[in-house]
LOLUM-63733 format. One line per 10 residues: number of its first residue (from 1); their letters; for each residue x, y negated, z of C-alpha. Coordinates in steps of 0.1 Angstrom, whole numbers, plus 5000, padded with zeros to 4 digits. Layout:
LOLUM-63733
NUM> a> X/Y/Z ~ ... $
//
This chain:
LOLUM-63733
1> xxxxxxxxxx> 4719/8742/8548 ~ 4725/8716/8577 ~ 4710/8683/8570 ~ 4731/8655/8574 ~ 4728/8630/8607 ~ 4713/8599/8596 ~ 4731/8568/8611 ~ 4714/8536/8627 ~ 4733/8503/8636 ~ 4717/8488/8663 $
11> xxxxxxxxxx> 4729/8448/8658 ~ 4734/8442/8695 ~ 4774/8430/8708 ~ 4766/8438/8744 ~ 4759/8475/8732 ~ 4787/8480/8714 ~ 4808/8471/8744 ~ 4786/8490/8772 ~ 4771/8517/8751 ~ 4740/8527/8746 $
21> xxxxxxxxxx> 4710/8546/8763 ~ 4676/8553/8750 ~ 4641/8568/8765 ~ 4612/8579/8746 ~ 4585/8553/8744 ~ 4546/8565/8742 ~ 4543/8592/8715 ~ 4572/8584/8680 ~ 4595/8560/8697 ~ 4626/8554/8712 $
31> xxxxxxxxxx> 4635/8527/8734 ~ 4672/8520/8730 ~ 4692/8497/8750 ~ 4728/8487/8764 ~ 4735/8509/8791 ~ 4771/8518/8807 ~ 4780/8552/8819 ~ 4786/8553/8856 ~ 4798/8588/8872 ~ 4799/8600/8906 $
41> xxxxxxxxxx> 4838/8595/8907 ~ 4836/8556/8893 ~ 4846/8530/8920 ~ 4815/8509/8933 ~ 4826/8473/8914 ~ 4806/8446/8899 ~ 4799/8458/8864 ~ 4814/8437/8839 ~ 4787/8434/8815 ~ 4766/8413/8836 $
51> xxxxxxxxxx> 4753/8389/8842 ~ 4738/8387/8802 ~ 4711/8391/8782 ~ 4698/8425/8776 ~ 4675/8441/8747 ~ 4652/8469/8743 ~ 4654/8478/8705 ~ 4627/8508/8693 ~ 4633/8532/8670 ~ 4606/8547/8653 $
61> xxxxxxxxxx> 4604/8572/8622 ~ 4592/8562/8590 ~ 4559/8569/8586 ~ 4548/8562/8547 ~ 4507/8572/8557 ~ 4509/8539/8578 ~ 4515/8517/8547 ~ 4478/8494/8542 ~ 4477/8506/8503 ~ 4477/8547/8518 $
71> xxxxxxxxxx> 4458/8542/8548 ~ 4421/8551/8522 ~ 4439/8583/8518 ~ 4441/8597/8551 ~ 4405/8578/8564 ~ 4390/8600/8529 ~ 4411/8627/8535 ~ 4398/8635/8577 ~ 4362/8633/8562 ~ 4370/8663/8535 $
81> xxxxxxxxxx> 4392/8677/8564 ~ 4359/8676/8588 ~ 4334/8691/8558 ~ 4356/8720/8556 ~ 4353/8728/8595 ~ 4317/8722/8597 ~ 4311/8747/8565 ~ 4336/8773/8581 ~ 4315/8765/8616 ~ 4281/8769/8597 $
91> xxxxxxxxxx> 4290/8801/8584 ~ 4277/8797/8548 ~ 4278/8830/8528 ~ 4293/8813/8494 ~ 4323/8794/8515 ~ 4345/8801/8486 ~ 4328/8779/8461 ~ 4319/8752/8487 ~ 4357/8754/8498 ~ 4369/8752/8457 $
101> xxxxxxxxxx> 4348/8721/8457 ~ 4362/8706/8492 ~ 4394/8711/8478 ~ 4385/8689/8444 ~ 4377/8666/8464 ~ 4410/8667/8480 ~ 4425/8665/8446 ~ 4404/8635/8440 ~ 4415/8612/8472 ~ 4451/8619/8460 $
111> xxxxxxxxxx> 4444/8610/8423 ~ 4424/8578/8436 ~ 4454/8571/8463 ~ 4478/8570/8427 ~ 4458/8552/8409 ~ 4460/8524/8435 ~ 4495/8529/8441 ~ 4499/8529/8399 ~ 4476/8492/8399 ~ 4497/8477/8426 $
121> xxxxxxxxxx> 4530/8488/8411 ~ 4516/8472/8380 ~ 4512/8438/8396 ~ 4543/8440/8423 ~ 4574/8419/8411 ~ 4592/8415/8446 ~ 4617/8451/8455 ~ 4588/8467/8472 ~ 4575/8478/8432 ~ 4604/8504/8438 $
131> xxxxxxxxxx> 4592/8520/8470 ~ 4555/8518/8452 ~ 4573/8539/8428 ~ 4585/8566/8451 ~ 4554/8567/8469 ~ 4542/8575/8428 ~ 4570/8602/8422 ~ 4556/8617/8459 ~ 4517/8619/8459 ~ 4516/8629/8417 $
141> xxxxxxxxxx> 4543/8664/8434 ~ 4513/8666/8456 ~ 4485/8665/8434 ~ 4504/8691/8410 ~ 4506/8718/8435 ~ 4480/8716/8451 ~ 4459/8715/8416 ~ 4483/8751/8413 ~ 4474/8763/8445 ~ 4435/8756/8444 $
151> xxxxxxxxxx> 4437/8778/8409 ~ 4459/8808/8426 ~ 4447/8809/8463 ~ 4414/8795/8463 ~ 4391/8796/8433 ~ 4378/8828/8429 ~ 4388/8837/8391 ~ 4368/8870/8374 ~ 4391/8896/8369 ~ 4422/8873/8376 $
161> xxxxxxxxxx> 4427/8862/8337 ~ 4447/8830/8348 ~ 4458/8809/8312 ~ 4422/8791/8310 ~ 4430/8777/8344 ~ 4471/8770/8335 ~ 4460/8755/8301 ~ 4436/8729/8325 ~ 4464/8722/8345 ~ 4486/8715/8322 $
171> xxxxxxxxxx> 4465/8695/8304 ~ 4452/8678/8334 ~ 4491/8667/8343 ~ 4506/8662/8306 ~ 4478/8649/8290 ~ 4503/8625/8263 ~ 4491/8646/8234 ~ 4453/8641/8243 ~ 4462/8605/8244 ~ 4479/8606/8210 $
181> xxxxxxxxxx> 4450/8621/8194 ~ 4421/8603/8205 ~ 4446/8573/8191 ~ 4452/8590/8160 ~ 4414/8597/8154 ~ 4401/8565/8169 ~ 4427/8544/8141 ~ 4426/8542/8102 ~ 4421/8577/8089 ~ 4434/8572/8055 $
191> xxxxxxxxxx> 4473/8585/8054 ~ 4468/8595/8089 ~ 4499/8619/8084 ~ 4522/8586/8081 ~ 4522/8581/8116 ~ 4551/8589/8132 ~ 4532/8606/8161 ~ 4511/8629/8135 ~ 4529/8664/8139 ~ 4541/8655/8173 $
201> xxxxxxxxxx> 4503/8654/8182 ~ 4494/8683/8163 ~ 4519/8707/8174 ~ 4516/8698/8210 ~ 4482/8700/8209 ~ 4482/8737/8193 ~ 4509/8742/8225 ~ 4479/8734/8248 ~ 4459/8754/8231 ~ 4435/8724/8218 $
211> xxxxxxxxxx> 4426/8744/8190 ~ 4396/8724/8176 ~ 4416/8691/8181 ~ 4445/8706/8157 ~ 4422/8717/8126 ~ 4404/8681/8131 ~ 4436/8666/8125 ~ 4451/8688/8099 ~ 4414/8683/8080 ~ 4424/8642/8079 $
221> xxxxxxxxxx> 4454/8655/8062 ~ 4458/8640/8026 ~ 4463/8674/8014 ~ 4436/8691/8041 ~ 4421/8708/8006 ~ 4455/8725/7994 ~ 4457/8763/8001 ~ 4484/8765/8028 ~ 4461/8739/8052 ~ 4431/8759/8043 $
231> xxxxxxxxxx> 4450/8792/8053 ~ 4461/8777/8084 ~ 4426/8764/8096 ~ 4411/8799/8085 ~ 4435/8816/8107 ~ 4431/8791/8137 ~ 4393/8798/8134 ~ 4393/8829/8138 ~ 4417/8830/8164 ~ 4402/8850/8194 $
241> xxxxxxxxxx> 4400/8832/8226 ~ 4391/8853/8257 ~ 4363/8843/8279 ~ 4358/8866/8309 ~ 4317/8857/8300 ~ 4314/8870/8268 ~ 4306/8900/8277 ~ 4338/8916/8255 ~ 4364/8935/8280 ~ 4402/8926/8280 $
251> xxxxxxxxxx> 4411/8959/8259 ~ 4384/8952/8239 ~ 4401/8917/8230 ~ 4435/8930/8229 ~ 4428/8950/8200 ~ 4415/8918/8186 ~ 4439/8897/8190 ~ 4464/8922/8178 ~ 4447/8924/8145 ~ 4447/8888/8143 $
261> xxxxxxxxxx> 4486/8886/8150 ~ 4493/8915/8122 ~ 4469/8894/8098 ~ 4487/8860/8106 ~ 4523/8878/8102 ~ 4515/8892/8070 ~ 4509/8854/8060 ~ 4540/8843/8069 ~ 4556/8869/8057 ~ 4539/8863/8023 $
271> xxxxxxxxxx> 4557/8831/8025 ~ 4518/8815/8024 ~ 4533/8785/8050 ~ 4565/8778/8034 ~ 4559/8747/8013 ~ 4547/8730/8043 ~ 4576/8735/8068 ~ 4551/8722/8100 ~ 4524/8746/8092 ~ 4547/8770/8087 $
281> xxxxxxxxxx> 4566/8767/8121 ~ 4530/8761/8140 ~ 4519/8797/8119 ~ 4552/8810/8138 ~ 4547/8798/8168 ~ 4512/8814/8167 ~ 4526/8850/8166 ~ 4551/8843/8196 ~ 4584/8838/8174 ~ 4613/8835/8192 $
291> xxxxxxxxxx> 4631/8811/8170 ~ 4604/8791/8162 ~ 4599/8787/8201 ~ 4632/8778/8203 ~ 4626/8745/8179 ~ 4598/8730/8205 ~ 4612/8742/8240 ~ 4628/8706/8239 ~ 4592/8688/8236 ~ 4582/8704/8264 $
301> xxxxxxxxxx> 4590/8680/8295 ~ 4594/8708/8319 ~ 4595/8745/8323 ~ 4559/8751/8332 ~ 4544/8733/8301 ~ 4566/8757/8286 ~ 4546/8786/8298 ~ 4512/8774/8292 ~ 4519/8771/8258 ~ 4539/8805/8252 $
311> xxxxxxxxxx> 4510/8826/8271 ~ 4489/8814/8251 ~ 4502/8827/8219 ~ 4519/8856/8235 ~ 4498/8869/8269 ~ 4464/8852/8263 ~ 4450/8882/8293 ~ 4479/8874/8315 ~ 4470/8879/8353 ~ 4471/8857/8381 $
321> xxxxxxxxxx> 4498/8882/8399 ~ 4521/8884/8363 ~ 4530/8846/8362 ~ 4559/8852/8386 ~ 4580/8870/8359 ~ 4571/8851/8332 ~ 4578/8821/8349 ~ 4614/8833/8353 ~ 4614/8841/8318 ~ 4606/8804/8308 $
331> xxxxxxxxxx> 4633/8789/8329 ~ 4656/8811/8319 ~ 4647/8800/8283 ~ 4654/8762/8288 ~ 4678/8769/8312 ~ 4670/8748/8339 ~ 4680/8770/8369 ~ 4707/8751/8381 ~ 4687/8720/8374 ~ 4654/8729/8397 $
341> xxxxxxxxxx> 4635/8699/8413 ~ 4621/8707/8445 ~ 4590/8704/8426 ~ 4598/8734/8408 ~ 4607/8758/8433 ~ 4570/8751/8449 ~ 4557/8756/8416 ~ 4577/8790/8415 ~ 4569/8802/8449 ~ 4534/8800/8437 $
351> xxxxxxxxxx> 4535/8812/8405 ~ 4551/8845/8430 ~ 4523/8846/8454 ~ 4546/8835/8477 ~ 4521/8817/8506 ~ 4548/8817/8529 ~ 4576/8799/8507 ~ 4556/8776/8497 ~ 4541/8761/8529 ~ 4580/8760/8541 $
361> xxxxxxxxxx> 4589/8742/8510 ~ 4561/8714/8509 ~ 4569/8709/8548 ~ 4599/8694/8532 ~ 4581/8668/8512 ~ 4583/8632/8526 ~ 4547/8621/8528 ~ 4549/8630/8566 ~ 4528/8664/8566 ~ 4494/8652/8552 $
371> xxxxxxxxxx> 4503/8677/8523 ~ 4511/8707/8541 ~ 4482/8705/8569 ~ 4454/8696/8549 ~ 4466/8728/8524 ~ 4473/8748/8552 ~ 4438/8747/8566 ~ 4423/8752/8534 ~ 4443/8786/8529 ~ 4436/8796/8557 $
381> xxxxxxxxxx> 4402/8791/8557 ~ 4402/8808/8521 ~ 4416/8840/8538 ~ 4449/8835/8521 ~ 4467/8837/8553 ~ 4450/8870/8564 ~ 4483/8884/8554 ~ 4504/8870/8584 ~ 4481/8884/8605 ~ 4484/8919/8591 $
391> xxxxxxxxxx> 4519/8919/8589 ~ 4534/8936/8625 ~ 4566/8931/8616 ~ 4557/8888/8610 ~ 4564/8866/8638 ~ 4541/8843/8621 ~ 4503/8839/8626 ~ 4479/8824/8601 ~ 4458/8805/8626 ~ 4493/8798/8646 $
401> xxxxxxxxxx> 4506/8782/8616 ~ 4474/8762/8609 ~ 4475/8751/8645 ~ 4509/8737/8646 ~ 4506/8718/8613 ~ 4478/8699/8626 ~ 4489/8697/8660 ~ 4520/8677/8640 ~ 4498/8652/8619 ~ 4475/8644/8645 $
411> xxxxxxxxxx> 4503/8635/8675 ~ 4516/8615/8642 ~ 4480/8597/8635 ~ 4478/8596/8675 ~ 4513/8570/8673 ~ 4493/8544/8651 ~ 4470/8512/8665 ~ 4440/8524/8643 ~ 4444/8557/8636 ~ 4445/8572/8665 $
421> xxxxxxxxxx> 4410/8580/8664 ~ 4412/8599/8631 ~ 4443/8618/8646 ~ 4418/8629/8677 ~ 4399/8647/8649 ~ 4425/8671/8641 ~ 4437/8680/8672 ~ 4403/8686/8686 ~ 4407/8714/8657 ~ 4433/8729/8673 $
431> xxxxxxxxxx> 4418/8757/8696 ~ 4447/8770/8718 ~ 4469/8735/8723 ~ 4442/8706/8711 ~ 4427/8698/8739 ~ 4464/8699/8761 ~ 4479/8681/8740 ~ 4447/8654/8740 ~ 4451/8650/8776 ~ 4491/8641/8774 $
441> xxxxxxxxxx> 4482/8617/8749 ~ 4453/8598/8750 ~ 4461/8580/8786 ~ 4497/8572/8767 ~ 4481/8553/8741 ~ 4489/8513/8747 ~ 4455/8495/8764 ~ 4459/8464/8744 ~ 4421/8453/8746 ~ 4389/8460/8766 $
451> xxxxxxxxxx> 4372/8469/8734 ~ 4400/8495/8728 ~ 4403/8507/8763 ~ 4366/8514/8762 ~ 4370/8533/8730 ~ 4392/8555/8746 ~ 4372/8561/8776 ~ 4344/8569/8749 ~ 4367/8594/8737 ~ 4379/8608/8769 $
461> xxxxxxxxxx> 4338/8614/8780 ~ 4331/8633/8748 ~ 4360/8656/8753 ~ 4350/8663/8793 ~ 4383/8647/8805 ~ 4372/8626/8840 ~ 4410/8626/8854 ~ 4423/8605/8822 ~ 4390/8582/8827 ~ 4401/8578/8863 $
471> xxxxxxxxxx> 4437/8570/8853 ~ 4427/8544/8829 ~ 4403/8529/8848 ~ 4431/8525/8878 ~ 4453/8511/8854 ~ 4429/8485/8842 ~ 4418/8475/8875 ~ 4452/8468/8889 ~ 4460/8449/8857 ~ 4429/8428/8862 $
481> xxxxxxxxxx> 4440/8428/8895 ~ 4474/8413/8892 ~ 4455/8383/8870 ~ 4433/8376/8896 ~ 4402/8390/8886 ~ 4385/8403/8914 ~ 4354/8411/8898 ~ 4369/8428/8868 ~ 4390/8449/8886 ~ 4361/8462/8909 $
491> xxxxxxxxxx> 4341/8468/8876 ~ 4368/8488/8858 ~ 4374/8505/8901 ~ 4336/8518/8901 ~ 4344/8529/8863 ~ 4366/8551/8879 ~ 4352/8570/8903 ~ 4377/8568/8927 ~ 4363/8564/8962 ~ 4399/8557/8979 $
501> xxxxxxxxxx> 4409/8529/8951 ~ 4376/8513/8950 ~ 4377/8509/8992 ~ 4408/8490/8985 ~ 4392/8466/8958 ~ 4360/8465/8983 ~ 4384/8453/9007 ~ 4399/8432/8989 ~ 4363/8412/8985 ~ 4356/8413/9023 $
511> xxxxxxxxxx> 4393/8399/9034 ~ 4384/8369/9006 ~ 4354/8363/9023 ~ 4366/8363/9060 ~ 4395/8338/9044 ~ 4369/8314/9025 ~ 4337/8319/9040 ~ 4326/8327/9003 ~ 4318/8362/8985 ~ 4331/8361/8950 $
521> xxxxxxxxxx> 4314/8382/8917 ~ 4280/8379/8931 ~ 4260/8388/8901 ~ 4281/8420/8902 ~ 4278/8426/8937 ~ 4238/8418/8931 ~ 4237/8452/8903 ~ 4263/8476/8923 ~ 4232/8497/8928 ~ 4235/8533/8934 $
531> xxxxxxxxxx> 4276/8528/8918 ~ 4281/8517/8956 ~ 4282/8552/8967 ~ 4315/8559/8957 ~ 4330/8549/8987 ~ 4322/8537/9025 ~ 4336/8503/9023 ~ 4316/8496/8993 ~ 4284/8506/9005 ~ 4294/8477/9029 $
541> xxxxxxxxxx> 4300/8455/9010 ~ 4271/8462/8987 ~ 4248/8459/9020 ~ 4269/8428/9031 ~ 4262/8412/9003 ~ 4218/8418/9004 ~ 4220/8405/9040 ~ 4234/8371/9027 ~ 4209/8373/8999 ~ 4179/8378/9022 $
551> xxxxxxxxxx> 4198/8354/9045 ~ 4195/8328/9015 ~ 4159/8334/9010 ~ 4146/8324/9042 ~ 4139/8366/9045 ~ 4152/8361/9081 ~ 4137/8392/9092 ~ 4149/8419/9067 ~ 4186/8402/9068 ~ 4183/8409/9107 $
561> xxxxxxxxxx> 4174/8446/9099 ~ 4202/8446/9074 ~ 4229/8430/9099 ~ 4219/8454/9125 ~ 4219/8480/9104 ~ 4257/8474/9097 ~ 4260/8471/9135 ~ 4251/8502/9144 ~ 4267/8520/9115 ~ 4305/8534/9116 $
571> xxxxxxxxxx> 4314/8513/9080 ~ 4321/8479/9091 ~ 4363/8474/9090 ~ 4382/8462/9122 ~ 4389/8431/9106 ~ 4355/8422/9100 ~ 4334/8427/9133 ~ 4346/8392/9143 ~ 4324/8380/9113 ~ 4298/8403/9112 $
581> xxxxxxxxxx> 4289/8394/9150 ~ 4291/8356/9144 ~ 4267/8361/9115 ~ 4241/8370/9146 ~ 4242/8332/9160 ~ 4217/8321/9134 ~ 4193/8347/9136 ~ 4195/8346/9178 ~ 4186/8309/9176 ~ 4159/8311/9153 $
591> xxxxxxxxxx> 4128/8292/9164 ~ 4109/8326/9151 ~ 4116/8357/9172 ~ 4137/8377/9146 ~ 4152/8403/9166 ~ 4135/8427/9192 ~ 4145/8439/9223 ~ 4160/8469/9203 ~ 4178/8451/9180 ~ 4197/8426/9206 $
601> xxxxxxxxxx> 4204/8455/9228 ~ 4222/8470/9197 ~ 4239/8440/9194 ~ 4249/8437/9230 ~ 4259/8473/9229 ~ 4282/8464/9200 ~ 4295/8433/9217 ~ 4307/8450/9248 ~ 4327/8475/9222 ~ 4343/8448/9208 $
611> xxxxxxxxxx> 4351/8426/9233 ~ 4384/8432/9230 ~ 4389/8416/9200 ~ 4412/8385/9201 ~ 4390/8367/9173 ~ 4358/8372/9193 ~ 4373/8356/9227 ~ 4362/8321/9214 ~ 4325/8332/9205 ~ 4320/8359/9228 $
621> xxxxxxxxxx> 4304/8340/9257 ~ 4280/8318/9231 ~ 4267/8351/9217 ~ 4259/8365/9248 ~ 4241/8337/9259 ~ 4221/8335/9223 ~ 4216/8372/9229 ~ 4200/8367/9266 ~ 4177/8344/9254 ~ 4167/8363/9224 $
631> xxxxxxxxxx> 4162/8396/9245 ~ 4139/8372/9271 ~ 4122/8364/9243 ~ 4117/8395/9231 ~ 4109/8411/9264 ~ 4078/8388/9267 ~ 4064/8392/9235 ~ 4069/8425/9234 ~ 4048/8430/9267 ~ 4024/8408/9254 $
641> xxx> 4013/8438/9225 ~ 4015/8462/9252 ~ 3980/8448/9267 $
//
């Protein structure tokens, strides 16, 4: 069946007249915006759409987990999701009652996810109480299957004797009669059958197999002492009630309850019941009647409340793999099959066994996959998707399938400002694409802060992923950069690792300081440490900078090491000889010999390389005159240690 196109308007004139383009924006949006066609054939003219103002419009899907009042339900939900991989990781011998209790727990975020959604409806007056409501109608489909599906697929039931499970279910999800009675019993007891609700409660409750509840109420009865009442609690007492522990086998119990529907028939047809027509219609009931069946079929709000109720009183052994058919059977019986909710046909495929039809049916519920890849793993961890696996003839895979559906809901959590973390979890769960699909992702997600651009580089390092570090440290850099922050930009540049883009910030600090006689960032410059080995030109600048600090501190001698050192090295730019030579005027003219006879050879050396330079013409002559005198200087000292 082909789903039909959804339409958007986009509100813009200018579009409507030029037409529109659109380009996918990080992760779930698209940028739309005026654009007009222009082939290869088209004359080159002026466009006339312009000049005018243009806008970028984004369209994004609808995603119902980003609403504030669901946002508990999927933080709760990744730390059941994570308990299940560690347990499966751990290898613990009983999984399958650790993973039956991981999946109440799953049950529970989404019954504490309605309740809040049920509280806020409550107090809502404006036109959002009506999406509240459809979020409602959405998560209570959830929590019905998947209640269904942890009874069939993952608890572990002895010998597969399903109705104690159904009967909790269906309690669990139509629990009005409970309600009723615990009113009825918690009122005024005298003439208790006066209230309207009396046999309503009583006979729903014997449909939901509340045995004990139904003789306590038909006890308050005015006339709980006549015979036909005392008949009727006689017979509900000693009806059998299988219990896979009491040590008495199905065909044992069979042959009991057999006895006990040939001794209740016999009753009714005595005509024991008649004078009360409700005892006498719950007595029928009781032995499977068709007709009387027929009578309450309409007080049951749908098909599978239906079936609880008729297996008790007619397959009280029924298997886990015989609900299929009688399911059928039911909504054949209330003929509702032209009426089905989608919520039925999951139900149905269930009831079947059918894995496979129902993971393609809750992929088409609308609470934007939470549903179908949190179940999904947990069936496949169970071992309920073993089958695909088997199956030569299946182009499906169990741990494919598992893959995909989380690959979907965490690209979708990736797409969010503060989930994006959360969706991380799920795809590093993904063992054939997670980590690819990390990498295309995480340097796409918006660097709106420092704080969140350092998470993200957290995230990056614990995944082993130095390339997307590298990126986003570039991009940060030139962004700092382009505001004018030297010093931040060199930060995020050593972040990096690159020794090519940090030379150019490096540069960047020794063309400021030929330009304005100053060095910038100093207290970063003073901690580069061993970080200035990324590249040449930082090493420089790094050893530029202690020169001017020992310079500073009267240290005249180890900044003439350091300057010479530069000197003779092959690091110091073209650009900056001019000022690393003129730095040597100070220290020549010292009244204290700083410089030996090595050193200022080194220097004169480096002069007559250099000479060239236009810069130097001015100073060239007035440090090689500083220079003579230093190296005379020198000379005499020198000779002096010799004797």
């Amino acid at each position: 069946m082909e789903v039909p196109c959804k339409t958007f308007v986009i509100p813009n004139e200018l579009c409507r007249r030029a037409g529109l383009a659109g380009v996918w924006a990080p992760l779930n949006e698209v940028a739309v915006f005026p654009s007009h066609l222009v082939k290869a054939h088209n004359p080159d003219a002026p466009s006339p759409y312009g000049p005018s103002n243009a806008s970028v419009y984004k369209v994004r899907q609808q995603v119902i987990l980003f609403e504030p009042i669901l946002r508990k339900l999927v933080n709760e939900a990744n730390g059941t999701f994570l308990s299940v991989q560690e347990l499966i990781s751990n290898n613990v011998l009983d999984s399958k009652v650790e993973l039956q209790k991981l999946s109440c727990q799953y049950r529970s975020i989404i019954r504490a996810c309605l309740e809040n959604l049920q509280d806020e409806a409550m107090r809502d007056k404006t036109n959002y109480k009506e999406e509240l409501q459809n979020y409602i109608t959405i998560f209570y489909s959830v929590e019905c299957v998947w209640h269904l599906c942890e009874i069939l697929f993952v608890e572990n039931i002895p010998g597969g004797v399903v109705l104690p499970h159904l009967l909790e279910w269906i309690r669990f999800h139509f629990p009005k009669y409970e309600r009723k009675a615990a009113t009825l019993l918690a009122g005024d007891l005298v003439g208790i059958e006066t209230h309207p609700d009396y046999w309503q409660t009583v006979i729903g409750s014997l449909m939901q197999g509340r045995i004990e509840v139904v003789r306590a109420l038909l006890r308050l009865h005015s006339a709980g002492d006549s015979k036909p009442f005392k008949l009727v609690d006689q017979a509900l007492k000693a009806m059998p009630t299988y219990n896979i522990y009491s040590g008495v086998s199905a065909t044992e119990f069979n042959l009991k309850w057999k006895h006990w529907l040939v001794d209740t028939q016999s009753k009714i047809d005595a005509k024991l019941f008649i004078s009360e027509k409700h005892l006498h219609l719950m007595m029928r009931l009781s032995v499977g009647e068709e007709t009387a069946w027929n009578e309450v079929q309409s007080h049951c709000e749908a098909w599978y409340e239906l079936l609880a109720a008729w297996l008790v009183f007619t397959e009280p052994t029924v298997k886990s793999f015989e609900l299929g058919q009688f399911a059928r059977r039911c909504i054949a019986r209330m003929n509702v099959g032209l009426r089905m909710r989608h919520l039925d046909y999951v139900l149905l495929a269930a009831m079947e066994a059918d894995i496979i039809q129902v993971i393609k049916e809750i992929q088409q519920m609308s609470e934007n996959g939470w549903f179908v890849s949190h179940l999904t793993d947990l069936l496949y961890h169970a071992g309920r998707l073993v089958v695909l696996d088997n199956n030569p003839e299946s182009h499906l895979v169990g741990s494919r399938l598992r893959e995909c559906f989380l690959l979907d809901y965490g690209t979708l959590l990736m797409g969010h400002t503060s989930l994006w973390q959360v969706g991380l979890s799920y795809l590093d769960h993904c063992p054939t694409e997670g980590l690819k699909t990390i990498e295309l992702l995480l340097p796409r997600l918006p660097l709106k802060s420092e704080a969140r651009t350092q998470k993200i580089i957290r995230e990056a390092h614990k995944r082993d992923l130095p390339q997307i570090i590298q990126s986003i440290c570039k991009i940060q850099a030139m962004n700092s950069l382009k505001r004018g922050h030297l010093g931040n930009a060199l930060t995020w540049g050593i972040k990096s690792q690159d020794g090519t883009f940090t030379s150019l910030l490096a540069d960047k600090f020794l063309r400021e300081y030929c330009k304005n006689g100053k060095l910038l960032n100093i207290d970063l410059l003073d901690s580069l440490g061993s970080s200035m080995l990324i590249s040449d030109r930082l090493i420089f600048l790094g050893k530029y900078f202690e020169f001017h600090k020992e310079y500073r501190s009267r240290n005249y001698k180890e900044s003439a090491n350091l300057l010479i050192s530069l000197l003779s090295s092959k690091l110091t730019p073209k650009y900056f000889w001019a000022t690393l030579l003129d730095d040597t005027i100070p220290l020549l003219e010292c009244n204290e010999l700083i410089m030996s006879s090595l050193d200022t050879f080194t220097l004169l050396h480096c002069l007559q390389e250099k000479s060239d330079l236009p810069e130097l013409q001015d100073k060239i002559e007035l440090i090689r005159l500083g220079a003579a005198r230093n190296l005379s200087r020198a000379l005499m000292y020198e000779a002096q240690l010799v004797k």
